[in-house]
N, CA, C and O atoms as CSV, one atom per row, in Angstrom:
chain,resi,resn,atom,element,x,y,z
A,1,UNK,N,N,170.275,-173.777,78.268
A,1,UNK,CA,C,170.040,-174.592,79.436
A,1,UNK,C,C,170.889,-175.860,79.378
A,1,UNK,O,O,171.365,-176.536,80.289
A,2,UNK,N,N,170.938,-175.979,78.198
A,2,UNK,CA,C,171.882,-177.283,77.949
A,2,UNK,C,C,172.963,-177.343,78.286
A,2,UNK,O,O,173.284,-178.166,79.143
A,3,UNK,N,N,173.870,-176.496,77.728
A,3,UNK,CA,C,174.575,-175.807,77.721
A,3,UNK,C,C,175.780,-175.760,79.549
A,3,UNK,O,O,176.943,-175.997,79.877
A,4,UNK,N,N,174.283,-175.228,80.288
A,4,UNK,CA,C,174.593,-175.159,81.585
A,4,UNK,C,C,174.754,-176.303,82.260
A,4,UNK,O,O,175.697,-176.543,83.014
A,5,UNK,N,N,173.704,-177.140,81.969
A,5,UNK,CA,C,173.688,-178.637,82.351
A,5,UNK,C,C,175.356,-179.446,82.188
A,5,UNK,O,O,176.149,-179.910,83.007
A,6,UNK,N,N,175.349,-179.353,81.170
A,6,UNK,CA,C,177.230,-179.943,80.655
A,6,UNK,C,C,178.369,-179.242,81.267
A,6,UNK,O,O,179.517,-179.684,81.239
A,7,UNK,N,N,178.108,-178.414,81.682
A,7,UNK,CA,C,179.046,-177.467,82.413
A,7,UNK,C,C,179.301,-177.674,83.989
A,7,UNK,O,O,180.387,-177.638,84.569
A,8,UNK,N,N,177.979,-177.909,84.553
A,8,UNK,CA,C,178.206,-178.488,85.895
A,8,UNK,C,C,178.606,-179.620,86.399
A,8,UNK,O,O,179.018,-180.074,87.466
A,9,UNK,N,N,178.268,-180.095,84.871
A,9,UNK,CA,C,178.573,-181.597,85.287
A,9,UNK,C,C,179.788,-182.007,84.707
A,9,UNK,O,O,180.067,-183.150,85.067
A,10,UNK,N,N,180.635,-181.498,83.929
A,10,UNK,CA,C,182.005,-181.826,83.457
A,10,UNK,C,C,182.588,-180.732,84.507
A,10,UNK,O,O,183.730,-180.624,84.059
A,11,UNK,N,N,182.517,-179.683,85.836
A,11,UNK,CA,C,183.006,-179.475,86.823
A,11,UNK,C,C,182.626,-180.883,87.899
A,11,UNK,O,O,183.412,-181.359,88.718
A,12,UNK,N,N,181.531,-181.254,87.690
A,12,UNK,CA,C,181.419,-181.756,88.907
A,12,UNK,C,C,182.678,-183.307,89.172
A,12,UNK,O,O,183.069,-183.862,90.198
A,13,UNK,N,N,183.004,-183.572,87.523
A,13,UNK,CA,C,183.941,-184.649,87.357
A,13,UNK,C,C,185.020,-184.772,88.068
A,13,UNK,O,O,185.549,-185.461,88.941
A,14,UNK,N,N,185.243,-183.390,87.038
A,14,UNK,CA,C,186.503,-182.870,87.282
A,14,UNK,C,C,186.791,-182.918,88.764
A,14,UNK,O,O,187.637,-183.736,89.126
A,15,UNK,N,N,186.099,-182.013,89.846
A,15,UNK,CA,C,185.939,-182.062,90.882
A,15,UNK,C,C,186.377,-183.034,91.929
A,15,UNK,O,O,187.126,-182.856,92.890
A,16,UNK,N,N,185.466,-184.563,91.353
A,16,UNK,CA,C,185.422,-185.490,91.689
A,16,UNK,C,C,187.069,-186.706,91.651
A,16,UNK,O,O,187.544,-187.679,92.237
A,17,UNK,N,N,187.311,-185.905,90.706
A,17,UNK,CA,C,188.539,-186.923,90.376
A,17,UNK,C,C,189.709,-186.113,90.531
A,17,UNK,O,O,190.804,-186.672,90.463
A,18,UNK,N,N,189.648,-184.993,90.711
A,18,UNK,CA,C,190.825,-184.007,91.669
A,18,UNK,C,C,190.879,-183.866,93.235
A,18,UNK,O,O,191.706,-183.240,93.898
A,19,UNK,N,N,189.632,-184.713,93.733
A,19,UNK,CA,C,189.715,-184.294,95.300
A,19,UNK,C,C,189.437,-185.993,96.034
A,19,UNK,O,O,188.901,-186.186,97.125
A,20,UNK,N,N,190.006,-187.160,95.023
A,20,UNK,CA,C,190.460,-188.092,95.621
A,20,UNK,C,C,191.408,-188.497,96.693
A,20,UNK,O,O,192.571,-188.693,96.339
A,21,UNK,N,N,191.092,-188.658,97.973
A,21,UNK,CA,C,191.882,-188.665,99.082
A,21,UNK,C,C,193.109,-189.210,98.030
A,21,UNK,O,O,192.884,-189.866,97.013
A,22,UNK,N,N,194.386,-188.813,98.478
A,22,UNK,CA,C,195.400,-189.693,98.657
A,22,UNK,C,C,195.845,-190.649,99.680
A,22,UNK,O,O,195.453,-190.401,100.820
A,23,UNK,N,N,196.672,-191.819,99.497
A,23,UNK,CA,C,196.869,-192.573,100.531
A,23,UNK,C,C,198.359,-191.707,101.474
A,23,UNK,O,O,199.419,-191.138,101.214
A,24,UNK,N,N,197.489,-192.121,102.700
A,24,UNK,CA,C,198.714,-191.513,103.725
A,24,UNK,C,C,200.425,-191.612,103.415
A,24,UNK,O,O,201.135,-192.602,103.598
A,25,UNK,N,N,200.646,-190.894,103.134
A,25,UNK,CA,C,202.440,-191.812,103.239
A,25,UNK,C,C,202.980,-192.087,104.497
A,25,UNK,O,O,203.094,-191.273,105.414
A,26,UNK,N,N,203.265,-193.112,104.507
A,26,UNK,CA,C,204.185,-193.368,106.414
A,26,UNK,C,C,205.567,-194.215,105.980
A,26,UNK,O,O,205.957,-194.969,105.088
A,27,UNK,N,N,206.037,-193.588,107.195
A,27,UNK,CA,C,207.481,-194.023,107.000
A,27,UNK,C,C,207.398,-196.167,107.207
A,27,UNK,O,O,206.734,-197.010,107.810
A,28,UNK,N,N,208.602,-196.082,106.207
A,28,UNK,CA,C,208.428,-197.745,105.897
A,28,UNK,C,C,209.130,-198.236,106.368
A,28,UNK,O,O,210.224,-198.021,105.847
A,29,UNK,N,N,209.205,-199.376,107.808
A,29,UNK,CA,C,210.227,-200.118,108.530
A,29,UNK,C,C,210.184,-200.969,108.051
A,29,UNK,O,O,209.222,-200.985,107.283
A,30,UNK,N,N,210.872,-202.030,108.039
A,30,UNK,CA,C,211.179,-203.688,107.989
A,30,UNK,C,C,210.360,-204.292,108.841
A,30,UNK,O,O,210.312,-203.775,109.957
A,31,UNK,N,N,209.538,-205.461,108.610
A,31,UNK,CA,C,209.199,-206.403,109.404
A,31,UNK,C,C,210.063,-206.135,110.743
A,31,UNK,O,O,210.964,-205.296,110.731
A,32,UNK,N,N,209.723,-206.947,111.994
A,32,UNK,CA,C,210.104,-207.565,112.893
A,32,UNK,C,C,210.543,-208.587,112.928
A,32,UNK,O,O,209.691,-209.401,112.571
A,33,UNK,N,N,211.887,-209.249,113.291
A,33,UNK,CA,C,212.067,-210.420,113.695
A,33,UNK,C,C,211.352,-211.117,114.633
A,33,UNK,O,O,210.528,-210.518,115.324
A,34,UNK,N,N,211.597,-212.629,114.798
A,34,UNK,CA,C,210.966,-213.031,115.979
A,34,UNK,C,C,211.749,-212.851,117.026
A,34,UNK,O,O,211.194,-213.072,118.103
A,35,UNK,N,N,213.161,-212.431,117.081
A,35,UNK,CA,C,213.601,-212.008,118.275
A,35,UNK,C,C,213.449,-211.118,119.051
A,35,UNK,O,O,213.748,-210.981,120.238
A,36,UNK,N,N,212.512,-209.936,117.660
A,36,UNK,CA,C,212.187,-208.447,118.199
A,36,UNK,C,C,210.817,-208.635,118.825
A,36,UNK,O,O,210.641,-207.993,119.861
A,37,UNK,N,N,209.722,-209.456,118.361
A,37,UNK,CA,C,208.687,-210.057,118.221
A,37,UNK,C,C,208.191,-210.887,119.680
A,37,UNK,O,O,207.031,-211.046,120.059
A,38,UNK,N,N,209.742,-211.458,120.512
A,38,UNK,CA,C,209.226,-212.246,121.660
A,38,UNK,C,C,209.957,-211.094,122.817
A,38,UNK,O,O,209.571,-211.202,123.981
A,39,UNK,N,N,210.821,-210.194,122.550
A,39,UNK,CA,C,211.192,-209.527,123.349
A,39,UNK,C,C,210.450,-208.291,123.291
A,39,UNK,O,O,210.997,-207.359,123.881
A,40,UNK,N,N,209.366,-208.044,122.743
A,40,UNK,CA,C,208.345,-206.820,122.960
A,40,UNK,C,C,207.229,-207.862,123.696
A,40,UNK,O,O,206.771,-207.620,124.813
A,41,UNK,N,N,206.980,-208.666,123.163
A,41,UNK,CA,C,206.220,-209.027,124.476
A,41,UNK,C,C,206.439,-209.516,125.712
A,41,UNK,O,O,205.523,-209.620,126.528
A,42,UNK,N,N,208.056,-209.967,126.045
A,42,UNK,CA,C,208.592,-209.462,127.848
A,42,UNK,C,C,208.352,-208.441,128.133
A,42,UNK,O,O,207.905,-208.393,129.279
A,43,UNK,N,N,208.466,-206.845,127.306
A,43,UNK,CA,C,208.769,-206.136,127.465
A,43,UNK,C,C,207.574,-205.496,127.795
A,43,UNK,O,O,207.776,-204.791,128.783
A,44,UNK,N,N,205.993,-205.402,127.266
A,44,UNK,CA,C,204.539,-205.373,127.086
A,44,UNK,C,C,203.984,-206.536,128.418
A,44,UNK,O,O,202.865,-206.635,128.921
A,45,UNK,N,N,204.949,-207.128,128.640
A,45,UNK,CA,C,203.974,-208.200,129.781
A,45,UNK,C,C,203.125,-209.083,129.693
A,45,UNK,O,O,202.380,-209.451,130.601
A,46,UNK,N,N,203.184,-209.658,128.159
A,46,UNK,CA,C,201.942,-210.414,127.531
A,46,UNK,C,C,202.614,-211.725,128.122
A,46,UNK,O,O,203.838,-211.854,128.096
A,47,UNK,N,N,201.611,-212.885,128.761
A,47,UNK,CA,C,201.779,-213.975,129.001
A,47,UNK,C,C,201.343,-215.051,127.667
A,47,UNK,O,O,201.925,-216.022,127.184
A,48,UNK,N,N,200.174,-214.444,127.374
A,48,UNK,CA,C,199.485,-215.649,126.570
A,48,UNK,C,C,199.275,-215.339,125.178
A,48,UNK,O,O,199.020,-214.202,124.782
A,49,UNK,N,N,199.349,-216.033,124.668
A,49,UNK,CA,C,198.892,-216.003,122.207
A,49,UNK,C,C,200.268,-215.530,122.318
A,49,UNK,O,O,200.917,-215.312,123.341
A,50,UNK,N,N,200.616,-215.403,121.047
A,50,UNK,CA,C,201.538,-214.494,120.524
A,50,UNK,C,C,201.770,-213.211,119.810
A,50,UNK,O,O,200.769,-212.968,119.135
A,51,UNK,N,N,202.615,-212.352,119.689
A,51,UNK,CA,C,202.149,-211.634,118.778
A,51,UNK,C,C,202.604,-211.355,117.516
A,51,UNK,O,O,203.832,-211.386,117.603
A,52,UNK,N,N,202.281,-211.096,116.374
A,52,UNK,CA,C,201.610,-211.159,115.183
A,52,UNK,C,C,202.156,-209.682,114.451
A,52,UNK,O,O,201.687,-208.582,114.741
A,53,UNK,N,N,203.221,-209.908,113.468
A,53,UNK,CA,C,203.006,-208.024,112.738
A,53,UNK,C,C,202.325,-208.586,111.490
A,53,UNK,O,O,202.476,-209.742,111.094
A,54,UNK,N,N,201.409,-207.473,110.793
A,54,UNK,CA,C,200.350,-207.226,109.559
A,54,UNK,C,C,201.058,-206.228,109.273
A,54,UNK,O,O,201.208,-205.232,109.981
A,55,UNK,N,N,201.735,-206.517,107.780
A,55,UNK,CA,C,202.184,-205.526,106.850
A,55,UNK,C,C,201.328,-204.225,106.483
A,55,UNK,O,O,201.623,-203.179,107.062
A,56,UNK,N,N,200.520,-204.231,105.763
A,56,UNK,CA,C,199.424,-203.784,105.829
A,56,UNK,C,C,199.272,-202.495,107.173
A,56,UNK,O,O,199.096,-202.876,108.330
A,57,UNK,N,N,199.332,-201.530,106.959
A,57,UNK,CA,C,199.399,-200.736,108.532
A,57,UNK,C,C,200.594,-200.513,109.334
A,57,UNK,O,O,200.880,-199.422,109.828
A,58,UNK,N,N,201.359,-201.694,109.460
A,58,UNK,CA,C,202.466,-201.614,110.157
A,58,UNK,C,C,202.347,-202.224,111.329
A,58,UNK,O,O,203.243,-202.190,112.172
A,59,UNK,N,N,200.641,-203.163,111.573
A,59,UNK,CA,C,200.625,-202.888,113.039
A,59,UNK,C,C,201.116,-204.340,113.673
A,59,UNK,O,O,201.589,-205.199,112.928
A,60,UNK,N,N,200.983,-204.538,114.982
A,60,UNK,CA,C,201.570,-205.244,115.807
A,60,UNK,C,C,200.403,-205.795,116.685
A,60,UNK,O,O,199.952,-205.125,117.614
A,61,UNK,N,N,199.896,-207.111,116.347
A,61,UNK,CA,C,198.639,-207.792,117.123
A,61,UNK,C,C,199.166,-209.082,118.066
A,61,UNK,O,O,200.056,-209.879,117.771
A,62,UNK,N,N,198.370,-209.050,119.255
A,62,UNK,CA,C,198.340,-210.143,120.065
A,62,UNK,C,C,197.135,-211.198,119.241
A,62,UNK,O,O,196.166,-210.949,118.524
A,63,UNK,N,N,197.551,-212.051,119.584
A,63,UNK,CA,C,196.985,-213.527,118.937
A,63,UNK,C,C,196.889,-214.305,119.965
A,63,UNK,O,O,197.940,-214.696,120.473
A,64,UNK,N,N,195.311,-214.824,120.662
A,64,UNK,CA,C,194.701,-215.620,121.222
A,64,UNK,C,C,193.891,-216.590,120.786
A,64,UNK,O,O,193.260,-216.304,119.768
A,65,UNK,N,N,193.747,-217.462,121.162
A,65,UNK,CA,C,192.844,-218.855,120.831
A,65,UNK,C,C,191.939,-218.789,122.285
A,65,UNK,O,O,192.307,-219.002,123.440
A,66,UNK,N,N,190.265,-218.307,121.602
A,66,UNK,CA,C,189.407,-218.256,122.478
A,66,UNK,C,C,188.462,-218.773,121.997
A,66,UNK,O,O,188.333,-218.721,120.774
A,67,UNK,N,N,187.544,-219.406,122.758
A,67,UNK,CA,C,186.172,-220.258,122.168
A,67,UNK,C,C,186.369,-220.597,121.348
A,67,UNK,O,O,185.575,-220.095,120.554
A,68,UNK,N,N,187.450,-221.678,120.544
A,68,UNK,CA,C,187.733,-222.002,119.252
A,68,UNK,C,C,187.773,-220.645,118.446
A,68,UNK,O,O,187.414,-220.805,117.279
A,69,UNK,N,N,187.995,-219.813,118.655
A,69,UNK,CA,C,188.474,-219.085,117.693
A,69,UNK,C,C,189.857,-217.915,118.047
A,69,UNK,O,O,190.299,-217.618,119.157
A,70,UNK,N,N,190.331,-217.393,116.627
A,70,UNK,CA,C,191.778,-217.013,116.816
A,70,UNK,C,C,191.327,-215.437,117.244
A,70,UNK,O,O,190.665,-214.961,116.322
A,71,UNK,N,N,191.436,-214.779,118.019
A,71,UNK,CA,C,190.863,-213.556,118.545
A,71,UNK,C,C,192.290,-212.416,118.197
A,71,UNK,O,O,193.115,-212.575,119.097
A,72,UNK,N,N,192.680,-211.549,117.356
A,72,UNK,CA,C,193.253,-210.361,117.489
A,72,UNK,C,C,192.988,-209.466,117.670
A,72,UNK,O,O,192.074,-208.805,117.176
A,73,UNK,N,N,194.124,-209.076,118.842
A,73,UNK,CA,C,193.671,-207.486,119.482
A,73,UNK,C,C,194.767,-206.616,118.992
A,73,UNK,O,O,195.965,-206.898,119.030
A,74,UNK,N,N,194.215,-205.490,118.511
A,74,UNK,CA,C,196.150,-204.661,117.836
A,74,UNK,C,C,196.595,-203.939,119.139
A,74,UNK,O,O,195.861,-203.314,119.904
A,75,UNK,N,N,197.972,-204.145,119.253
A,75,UNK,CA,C,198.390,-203.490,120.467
A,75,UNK,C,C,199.500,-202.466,119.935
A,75,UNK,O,O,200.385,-202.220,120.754
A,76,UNK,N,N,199.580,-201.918,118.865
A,76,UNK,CA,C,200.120,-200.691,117.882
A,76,UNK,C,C,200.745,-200.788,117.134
A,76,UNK,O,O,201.224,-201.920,117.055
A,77,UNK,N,N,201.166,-199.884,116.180
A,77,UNK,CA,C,202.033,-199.911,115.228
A,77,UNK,C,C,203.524,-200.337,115.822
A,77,UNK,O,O,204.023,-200.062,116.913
A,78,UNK,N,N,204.034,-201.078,114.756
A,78,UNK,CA,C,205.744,-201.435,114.992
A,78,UNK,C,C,205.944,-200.603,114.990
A,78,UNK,O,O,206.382,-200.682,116.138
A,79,UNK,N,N,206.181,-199.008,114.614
A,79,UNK,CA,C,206.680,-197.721,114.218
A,79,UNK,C,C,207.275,-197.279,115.677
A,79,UNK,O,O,208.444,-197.235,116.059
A,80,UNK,N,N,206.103,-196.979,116.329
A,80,UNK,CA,C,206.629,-196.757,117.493
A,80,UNK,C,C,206.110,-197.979,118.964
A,80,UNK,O,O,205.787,-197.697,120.118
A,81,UNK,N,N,206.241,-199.556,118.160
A,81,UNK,CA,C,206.527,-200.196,119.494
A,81,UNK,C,C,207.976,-200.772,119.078
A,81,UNK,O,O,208.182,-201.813,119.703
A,82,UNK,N,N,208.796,-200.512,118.426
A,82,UNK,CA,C,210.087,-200.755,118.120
A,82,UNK,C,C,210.585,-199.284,118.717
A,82,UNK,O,O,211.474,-199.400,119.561
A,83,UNK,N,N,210.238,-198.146,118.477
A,83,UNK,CA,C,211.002,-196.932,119.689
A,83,UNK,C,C,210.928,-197.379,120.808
A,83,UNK,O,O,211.822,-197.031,121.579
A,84,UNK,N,N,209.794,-198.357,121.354
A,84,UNK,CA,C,209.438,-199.014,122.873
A,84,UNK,C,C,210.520,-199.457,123.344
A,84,UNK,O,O,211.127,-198.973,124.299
A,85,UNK,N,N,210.825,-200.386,122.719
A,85,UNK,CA,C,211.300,-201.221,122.225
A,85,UNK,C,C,213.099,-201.254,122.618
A,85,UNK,O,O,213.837,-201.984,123.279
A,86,UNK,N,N,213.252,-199.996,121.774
A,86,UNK,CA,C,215.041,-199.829,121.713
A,86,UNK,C,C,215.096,-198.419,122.635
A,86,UNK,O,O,215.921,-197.557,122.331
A,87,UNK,N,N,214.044,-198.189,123.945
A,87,UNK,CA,C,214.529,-197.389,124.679
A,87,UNK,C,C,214.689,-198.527,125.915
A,87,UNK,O,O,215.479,-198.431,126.855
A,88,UNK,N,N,213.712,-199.662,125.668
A,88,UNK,CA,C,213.756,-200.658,127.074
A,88,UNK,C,C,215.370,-201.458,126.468
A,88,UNK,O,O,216.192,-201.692,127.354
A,89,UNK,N,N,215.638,-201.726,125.443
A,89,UNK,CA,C,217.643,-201.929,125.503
A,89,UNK,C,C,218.302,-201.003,126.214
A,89,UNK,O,O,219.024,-201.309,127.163
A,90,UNK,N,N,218.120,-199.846,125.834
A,90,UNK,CA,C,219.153,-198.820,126.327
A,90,UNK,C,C,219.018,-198.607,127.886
A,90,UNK,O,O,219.969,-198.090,128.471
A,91,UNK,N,N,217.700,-199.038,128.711
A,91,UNK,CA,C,218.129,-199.107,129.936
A,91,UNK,C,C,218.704,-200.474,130.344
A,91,UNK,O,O,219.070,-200.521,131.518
A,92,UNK,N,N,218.834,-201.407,129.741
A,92,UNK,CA,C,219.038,-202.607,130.883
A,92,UNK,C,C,220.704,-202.324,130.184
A,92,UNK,O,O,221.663,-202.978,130.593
C-alpha cells in the first residue's frame, strides 16, 4: 500500500512540473518613438492624455487625468498598431 502511495505521488510531481504552462513567445519589436507615439494618435483620433507603450505585453495605453487620478485604457498591442500605423504612411 505504501508502496502505491509513493508511486502516485512521485507521478503526480512529475506531472506537475512537466505540464507547467510555458510563457507565450511573441515576436519582439522595439519600443516606439515619440514620433511614432504622437502620430498614432492623429492617426487613432485621440484628442486628450497621451499615449503610453508598457514593455511588458507590448501594449499601447491612452493616459488620462480623471478625478485626480491617472486612468489607463489599453488601446492594443504596438505589434499590430505599428502595422496601423505604416499602412496609414503608405496612403498619404
Amino acid at each position: 500500500m505504501e508502496r502505491a502511495l509513493e508511486h502516485s505521488e512521485s507521478h503526480a510531481v512529475a506531472r506537475t512540473i512537466n505540464s507547467r504552462p510555458r510563457k507565450a513567445e511573441t515576436a519582439s519589436v522595439g519600443p516606439p518613438t515619440r514620433e511614432e507615439l504622437c502620430r498614432l494618435k492623429e492617426v487613432l483620433g485621440i484628442s486628450e492624455g497621451s499615449l503610453q507603450f508598457k514593455k511588458r505585453g507590448q501594449g499601447i495605453y491612452a493616459v488620462t487625468y480623471e478625478h485626480g487620478k491617472h486612468v489607463w485604457k489599453h488601446v492594443g498591442s504596438w505589434i499590430q498598431l505599428r502595422e496601423k500605423l505604416g499602412l496609414e504612411r503608405a496612403v498619404e
